[in-house]
Each structure stands twice: as C-alpha cells, then as structure tokens.
C-alpha positions in Angstrom: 65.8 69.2 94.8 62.5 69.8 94.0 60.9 73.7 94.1 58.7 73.0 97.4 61.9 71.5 99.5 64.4 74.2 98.1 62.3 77.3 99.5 61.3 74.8 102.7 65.2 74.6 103.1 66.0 77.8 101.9 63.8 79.7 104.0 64.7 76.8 107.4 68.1 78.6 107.1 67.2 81.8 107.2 65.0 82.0 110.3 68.1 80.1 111.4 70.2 82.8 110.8 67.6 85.4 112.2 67.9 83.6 115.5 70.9 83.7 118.0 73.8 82.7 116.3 73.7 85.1 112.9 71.5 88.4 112.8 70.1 87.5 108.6 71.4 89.3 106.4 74.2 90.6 108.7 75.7 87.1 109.8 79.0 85.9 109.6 78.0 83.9 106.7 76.2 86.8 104.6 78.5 90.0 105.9 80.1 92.1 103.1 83.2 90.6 101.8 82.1 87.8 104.4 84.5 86.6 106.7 85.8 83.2 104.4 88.9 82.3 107.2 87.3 80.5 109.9 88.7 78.5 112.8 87.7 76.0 115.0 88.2 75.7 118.9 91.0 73.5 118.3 92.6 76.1 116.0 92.2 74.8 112.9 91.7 76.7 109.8 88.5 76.5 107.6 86.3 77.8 104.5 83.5 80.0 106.3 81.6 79.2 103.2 82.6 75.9 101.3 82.3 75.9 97.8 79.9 72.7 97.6 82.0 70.4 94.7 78.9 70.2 92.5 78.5 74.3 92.5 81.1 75.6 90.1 81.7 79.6 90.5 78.6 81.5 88.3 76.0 78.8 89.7 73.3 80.7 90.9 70.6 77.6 90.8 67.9 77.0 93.3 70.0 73.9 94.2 73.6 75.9 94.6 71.9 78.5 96.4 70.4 76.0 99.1 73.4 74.0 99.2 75.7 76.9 99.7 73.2 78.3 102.7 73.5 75.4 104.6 76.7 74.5 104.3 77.7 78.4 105.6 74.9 77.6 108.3 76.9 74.3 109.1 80.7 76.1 109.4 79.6 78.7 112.1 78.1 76.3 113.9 81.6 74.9 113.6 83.1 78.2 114.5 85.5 79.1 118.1 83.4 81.7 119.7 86.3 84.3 120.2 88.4 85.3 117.3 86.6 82.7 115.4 86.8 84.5 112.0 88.2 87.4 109.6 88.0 88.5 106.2 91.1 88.4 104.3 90.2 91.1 101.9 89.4 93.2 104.9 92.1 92.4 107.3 95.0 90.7 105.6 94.7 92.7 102.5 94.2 95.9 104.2 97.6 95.8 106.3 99.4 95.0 103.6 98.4 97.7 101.4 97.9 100.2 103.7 102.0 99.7 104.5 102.8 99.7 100.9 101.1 103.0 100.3 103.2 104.8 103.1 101.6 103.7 106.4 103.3 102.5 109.0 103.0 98.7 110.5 101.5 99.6 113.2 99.0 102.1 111.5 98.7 99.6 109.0 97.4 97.1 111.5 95.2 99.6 113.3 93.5 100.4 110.2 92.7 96.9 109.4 92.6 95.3 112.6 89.4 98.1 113.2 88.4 97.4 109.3 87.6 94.0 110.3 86.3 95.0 113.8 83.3 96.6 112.1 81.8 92.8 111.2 83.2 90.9 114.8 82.6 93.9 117.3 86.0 93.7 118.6 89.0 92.4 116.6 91.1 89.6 118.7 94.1 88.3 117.0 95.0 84.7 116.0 98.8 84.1 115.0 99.7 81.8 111.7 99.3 78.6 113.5 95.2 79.8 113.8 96.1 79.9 117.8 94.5 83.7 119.9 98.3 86.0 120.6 96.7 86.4 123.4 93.8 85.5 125.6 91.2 88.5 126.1 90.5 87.4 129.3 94.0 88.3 130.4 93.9 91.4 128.8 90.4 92.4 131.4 92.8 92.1 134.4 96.8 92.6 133.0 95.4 95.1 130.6 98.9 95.8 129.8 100.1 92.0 129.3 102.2 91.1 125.6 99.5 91.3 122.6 96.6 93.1 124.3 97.2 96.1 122.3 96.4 94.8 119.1 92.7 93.9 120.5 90.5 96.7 119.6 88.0 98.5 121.5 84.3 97.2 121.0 82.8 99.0 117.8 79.6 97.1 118.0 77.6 100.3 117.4 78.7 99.8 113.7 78.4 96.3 113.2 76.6 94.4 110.3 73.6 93.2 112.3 73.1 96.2 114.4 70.1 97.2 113.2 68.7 99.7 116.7 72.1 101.4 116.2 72.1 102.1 112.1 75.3 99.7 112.1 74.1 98.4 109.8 73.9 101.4 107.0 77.7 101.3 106.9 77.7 97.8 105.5 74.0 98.2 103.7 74.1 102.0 102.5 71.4 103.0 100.1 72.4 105.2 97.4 70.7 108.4 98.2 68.2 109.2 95.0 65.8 111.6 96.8 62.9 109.7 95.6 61.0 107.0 97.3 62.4 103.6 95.5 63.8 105.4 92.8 67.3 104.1 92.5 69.8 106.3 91.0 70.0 105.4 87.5 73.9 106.2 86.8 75.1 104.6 89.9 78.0 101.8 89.5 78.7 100.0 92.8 81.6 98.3 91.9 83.8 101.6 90.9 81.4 103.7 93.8 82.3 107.4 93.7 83.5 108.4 97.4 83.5 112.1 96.1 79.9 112.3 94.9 77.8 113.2 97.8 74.7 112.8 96.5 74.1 109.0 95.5 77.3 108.0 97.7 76.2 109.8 100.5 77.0 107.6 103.3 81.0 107.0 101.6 81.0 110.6 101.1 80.3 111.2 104.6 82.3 108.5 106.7 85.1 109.9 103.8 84.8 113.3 105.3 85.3 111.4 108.9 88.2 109.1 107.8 90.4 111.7 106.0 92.1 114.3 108.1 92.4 116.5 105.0 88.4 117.3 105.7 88.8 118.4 109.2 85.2 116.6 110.2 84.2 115.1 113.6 81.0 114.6 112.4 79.8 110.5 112.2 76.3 110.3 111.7 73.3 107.7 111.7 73.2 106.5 107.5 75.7 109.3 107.1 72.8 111.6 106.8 73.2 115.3 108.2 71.5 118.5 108.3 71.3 120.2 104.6 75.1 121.4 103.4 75.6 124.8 102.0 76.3 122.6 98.1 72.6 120.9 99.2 73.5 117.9 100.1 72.7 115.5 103.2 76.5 114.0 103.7 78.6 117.4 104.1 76.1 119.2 106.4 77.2 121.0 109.9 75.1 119.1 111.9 73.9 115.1 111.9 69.7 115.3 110.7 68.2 115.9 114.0 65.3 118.5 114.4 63.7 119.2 117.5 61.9 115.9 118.3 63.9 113.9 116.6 63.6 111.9 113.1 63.5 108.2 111.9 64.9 106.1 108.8 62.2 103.7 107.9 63.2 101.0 105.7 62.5 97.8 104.3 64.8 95.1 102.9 64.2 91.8 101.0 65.2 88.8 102.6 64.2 85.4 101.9 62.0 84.1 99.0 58.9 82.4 100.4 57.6 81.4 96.9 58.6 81.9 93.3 57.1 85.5 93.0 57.3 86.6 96.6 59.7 87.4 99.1 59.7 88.0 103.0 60.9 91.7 103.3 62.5 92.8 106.6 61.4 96.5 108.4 63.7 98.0 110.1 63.1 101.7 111.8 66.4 103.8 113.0 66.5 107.8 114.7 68.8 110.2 112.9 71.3 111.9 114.6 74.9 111.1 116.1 76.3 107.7 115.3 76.4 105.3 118.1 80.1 103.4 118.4 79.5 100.8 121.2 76.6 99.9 123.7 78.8 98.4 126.4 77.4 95.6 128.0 78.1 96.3 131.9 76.4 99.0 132.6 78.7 102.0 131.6 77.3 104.8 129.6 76.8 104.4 125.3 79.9 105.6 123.0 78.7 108.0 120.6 80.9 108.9 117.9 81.8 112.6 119.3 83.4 110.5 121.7 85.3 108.3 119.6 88.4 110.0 119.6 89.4 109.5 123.6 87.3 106.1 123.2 89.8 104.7 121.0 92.9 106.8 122.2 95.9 107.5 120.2 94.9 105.0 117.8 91.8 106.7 116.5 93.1 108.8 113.5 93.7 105.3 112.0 91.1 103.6 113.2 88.7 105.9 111.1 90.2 105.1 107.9 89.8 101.7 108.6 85.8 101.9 109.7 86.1 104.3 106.2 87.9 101.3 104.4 85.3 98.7 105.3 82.4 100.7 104.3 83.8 101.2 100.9 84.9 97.4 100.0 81.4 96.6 101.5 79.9 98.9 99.5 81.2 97.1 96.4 80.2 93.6 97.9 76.5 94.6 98.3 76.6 96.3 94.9 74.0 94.1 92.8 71.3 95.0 96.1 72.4 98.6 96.7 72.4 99.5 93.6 69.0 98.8 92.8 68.0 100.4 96.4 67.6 103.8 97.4 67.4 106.5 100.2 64.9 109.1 99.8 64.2 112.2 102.2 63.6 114.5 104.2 59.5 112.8 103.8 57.5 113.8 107.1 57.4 115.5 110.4 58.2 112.0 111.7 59.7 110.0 109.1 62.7 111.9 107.7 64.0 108.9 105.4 63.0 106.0 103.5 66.1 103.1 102.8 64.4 100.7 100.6 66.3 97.6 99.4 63.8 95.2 97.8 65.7 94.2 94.9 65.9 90.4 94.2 69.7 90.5 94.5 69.3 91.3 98.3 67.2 88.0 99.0 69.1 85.8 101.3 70.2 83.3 99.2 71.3 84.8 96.4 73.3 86.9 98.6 75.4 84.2 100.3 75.9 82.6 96.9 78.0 85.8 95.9 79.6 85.9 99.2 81.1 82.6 98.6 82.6 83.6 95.1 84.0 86.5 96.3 87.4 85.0 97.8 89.2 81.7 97.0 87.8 81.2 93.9 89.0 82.5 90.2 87.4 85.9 89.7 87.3 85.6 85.8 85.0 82.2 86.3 82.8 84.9 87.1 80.4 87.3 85.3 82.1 90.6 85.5 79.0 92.0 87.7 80.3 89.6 90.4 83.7 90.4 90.2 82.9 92.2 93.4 86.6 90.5 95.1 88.5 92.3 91.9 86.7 95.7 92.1 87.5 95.6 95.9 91.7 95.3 95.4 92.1 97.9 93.0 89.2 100.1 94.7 90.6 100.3 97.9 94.0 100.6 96.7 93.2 104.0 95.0 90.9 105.1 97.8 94.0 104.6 100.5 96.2 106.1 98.3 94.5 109.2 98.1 94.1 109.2 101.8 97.8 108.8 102.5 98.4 111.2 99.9 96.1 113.7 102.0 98.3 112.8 104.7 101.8 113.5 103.4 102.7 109.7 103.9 102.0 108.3 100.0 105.3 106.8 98.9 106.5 107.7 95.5 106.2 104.4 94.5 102.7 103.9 95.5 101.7 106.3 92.4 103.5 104.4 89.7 100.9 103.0 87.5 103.3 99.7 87.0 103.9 99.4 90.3 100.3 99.9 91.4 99.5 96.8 88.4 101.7 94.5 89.9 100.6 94.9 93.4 97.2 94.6 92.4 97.8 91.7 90.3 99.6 90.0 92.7 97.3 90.6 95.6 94.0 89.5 93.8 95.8 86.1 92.8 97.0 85.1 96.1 92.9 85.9 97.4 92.2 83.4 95.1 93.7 80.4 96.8 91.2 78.4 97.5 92.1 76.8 100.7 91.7 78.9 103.7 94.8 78.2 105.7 96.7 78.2 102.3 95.2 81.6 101.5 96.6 83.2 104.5 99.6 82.1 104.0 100.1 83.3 100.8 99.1 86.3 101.4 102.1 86.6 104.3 104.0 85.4 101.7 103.5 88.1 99.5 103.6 90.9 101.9 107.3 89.5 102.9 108.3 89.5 99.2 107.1 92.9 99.0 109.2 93.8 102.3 106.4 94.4 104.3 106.3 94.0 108.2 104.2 90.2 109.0 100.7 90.4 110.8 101.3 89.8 114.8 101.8 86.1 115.3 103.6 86.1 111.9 
C-alpha cells in the first residue's frame, strides 16, 4: 500500500470512529486493555481486533497499522448492540483474582463486573454459550427477575469516550509534571506508582477513593483537588473548584494526516466533583458524592473495581501517557493543561498495541509493549494490598510462589488466541484454582 492510500485509509477510519458508532480514541476498538471478546447477535464469539495473518505481533508498519484499523472498524460493525463486548483482562481476570486474594464471589464479580462497566457504561452479562443471563429489558419492569442483579448501574460519567464529563481522564490520565508539556522524566507506566501523588496523581487519587483504609469520599474531575497539606493536587480536602469555577484544557494526538503531521484533538473539562452517570430520561445527574446510595450496598466494591480499571488502563496507555503531562494551577480561567501529543497516542499506532495486548504471545513482543504482562502482575499486587487494607488478604495470597504461579498461569491462558477459546480457559483455570465460575458458568 502505497504512502498516499495508507493515511487516505488510515485517516477514513478514524473519522469513522469519531462518528456514531466509536467516540476516537475511546472506541471499543481503541479502549485501554480494549475489549478483544466480542459477540455477534446470534451469540457467537469473536476477536474484537483480528490479528490480520500477514501482521505478526511487533509489526508496527504503515500496512499493519491500516490493516489492523479496519479490520477493528469491520468487527464492531459486526458487534450485538447490548452486552456486545468485554475485556478479559478486565472482567474475567479481575473476578478471578480478586477471589483468590480473599474476596468474596460475589465481591469479586462486583468489582469486575463495574471494572469493565467503566468502557460499556453498564455491564450486562452473557453466559459461556455467548447468550445475555438475562434480558435488560426484563430487568426495567421485574427489576427483581433471576440475573438482574449482576447488571450494573450506568457509570457512563466515567466512560472512555466521555469527554464533557472528564471520563475520559480515568482511562487517559496524564502524569502530573507541573509544567506545561513537560513530561515527568522518571515516570514508568508499566510498573505506575499508585502511592506517588505527584506524577500518578489521578491513581493516587481514585486509590484514596477505592481503599477504605483512606477514609475518602472525595472523586474528582482528572483526580485533581484543592492543594493537600504534603502539596499535592490528589490528597487535597476539597475537588479544584474556586469560586467561578476552573477548566482542564487539553490537547491530544489523534490521527496522522501526513508523514510529519498529525490531527490533534481539543478537548476542554470544569474541575470539581466527578460526574458518575447523565441518565438519559430526564432524572437529575449522579455525581460521585452520591455514588454510594447510587450504587447501593454494592458500592464499597464497586470502587475498587472503577480503581482497578484505571490502573490496568493506565499501563495500556503507557507509551502515550508517559510522554504526556498535566500541568497547573495556569490562569484565573484555565486551571490545567493535559497534553498528550506524543506519536504513540496517534490512532493507529494505538489500535496496533491494543491488538497485541491479549491473545497473542507477550514475549513476541518488545518488552515496552508487554503492556498485557505488566497488567497481571500489576493488578495482582495492587488488589492485594487493598484486601490486605481490608483484613480479607488470604495467607496464601502473599506467598511469593504462590503469587508466581497464579501469575504465570493467568497471563498464559490470556494468550489463547481464539476468543471463545480464551474464555474458556480462563474458566478453566479459575475452577482448577477452586474459584467460584462467572454467572452463566
């Protein structure tokens, strides 16, 4: 394919992807740890993003790239509009390990069903024959019918392409440098530190959130509050919202338009409280100081899960964030700049990635795109120490063997390559390990 047609094409698919069907950028073809189980309305189970057979793992040319964002572009056009899709590292992986660190099944499941509710708005069940457990139309008039409790409540406040909300920041979070794009220089996306509240600043914060240990009700727009007594913008008492109110400005890279130029995206968000759902008939708009009694009895879990997906994402999006930064307070009106212009947050290279991430052999890979890897054992310490917070950490959760194997064993059933086989495996696994099965199991 020559140059011309590739960035014709390349650039077709993203305006594509823009419109209607996928938000760029934030589509179900370029989400963090993007959803790779797909099904169709007849329930059958699919690669969201096909590895094209002439585009080994590690080929990052003009041609792979193209060929990778169409044939994503082709599958969700293929896609059942309800409970069409999941991530396996943030669903499937997530109940599993949440149970083997001390959770319960049913905690487990809230934590990941609302994990993956953060990229599909509201998490609706499909059982191991790719068939909905229940319809979600039933569940709006027998709200009490068999499987409606494992639907979750609409999160679409935080979802990947809602940009008017800050959604967004949880899955694309700048590293905070200070400095107007400036990344931070130390800053290692795919071992982020959750306890360093400077460059991590929205994990720190959502961290706070998630873990009971920190006693924090506080969700805020990019994570960003008022100024903590230690000086920084995460830990603060208050979300960033002087009298008249502040904006994030920002600007990310999105689809090359020619071979030294690229097509950057503005985006422009207020500071302040989080926003958790905009419900569509007319009721009034969650914020996140309502979460608690939005979500019910469910919620303590459901924040570790929102927590959990911001973390693997944060890996995912590691080769963009880290060469992006958040810099502020600025101006009387414009309190913070997010910047994310690197190359590695153009479109196409980003889907590329997306597609090695599961269901292919991680060490095929260059060890910066390892990002499926990093994401097991990542998550599996940052649980840990949440369930350890808890009181709930089983003794054999902190055994370094034990911890090897279950990683090990994990990241090489996410490498099946066949989606329906991938699933299965995995539910293999967690039965061998004596877990509880997923619902529809």
């Amino acid at each position: 394919m020559d140059a011309p047609n590739y960035r014709r094409k390349l650039l077709l698919v993203a305006l594509y992807l823009i419109s209607g069907l996928c938000s760029i950028m934030f589509s179900a073809t370029a989400s963090a740890f993007a959803s790779d189980v797909c099904f169709s309305s007849d329930n059958a189970y699919f690669n969201c993003i096909p590895l094209p057979a002439d585009c080994p793992p590690g080929d990052d040319s003009s041609d792979c790239i193209a060929e990778f964002s169409a044939s994503a572009t082709d599958a969700a056009l293929n896609t059942a509009s309800v409970g069409g899709q999941r991530s396996v590292l943030h669903m499937d992986y997530s109940f599993y390990l949440a149970q083997y660190l001390g959770f319960s099944g049913s905690q487990a499941y809230t934590i990941a069903a609302y994990s993956e509710a953060m990229d599909v708005d509201q998490y609706i069940p499909r059982g191991k024959n790719g068939a909905l457990i229940v319809d979600p139309a039933t569940c709006v008039t027998t709200p009490d019918a068999s499987g409606c409790d494992k639907i979750t409540r609409s999160i679409d406040g935080l979802n990947r392409s809602n940009i008017e909300t800050g959604g967004v920041f949880f899955h694309f979070d700048s590293p905070y440098s200070g400095k107007v794009n400036e990344p931070v220089a130390s800053v290692d996306g795919l071992d982020p530190d959750s306890t360093d509240s400077t460059p991590e600043l929205l994990l720190a914060h959502v961290k706070h959130w998630a873990d009971p240990i920190y006693g924090s009700d506080l969700l805020c727009t990019h994570g960003i509050t008022s100024r903590s007594t230690a000086g920084d913008y995460a830990t603060g008492s208050t979300c960033y919202q002087p009298a008249g109110g502040k904006l994030i400005k920002g600007k990310m890279a999105v689809v090359e338009t020619t071979e030294q130029e690229t097509a950057p995206f503005t985006f422009t968000v207020p500071t302040g409280e989080q926003t958790i759902s905009t419900p569509t008939d007319g009721s009034a708009t969650i914020s996140s100081s309502s979460f608690d009694s939005y979500v019910g009895d469910k919620a303590r879990y459901a924040r570790i899960g929102i927590y959990l997906h911001a973390y693997q994402d944060r890996i995912s999006h590691h080769r963009c964030l880290d060469q992006s930064a958040l810099s502020g307070p600025l101006s009387n009106t414009v309190a913070f700049k997010a910047l994310l212009n690197d190359d590695a947050c153009v479109q196409g290279e980003h889907i590329i990635r997306h597609g090695w991430e599961v269901g292919v052999p991680q060490t095929e890979l260059q060890p910066a795109d390892q990002t499926m890897a990093a994401a097991v054992s990542g998550s599996y310490d940052e649980l840990l120490t949440i369930a350890k917070d808890m009181g709930i950490a089983l003794s054999r959760a902190s055994d370094s063997s034990n911890r090897q194997k279950f990683i090990d064993d994990f990241t090489a059933a996410l490498q099946t390559p066949a989606a329906k086989d991938r699933v299965k495996a995995l539910a293999s696994l967690g039965s061998s390990y004596g877990l509880k099965p997923m619902p529809g199991f």
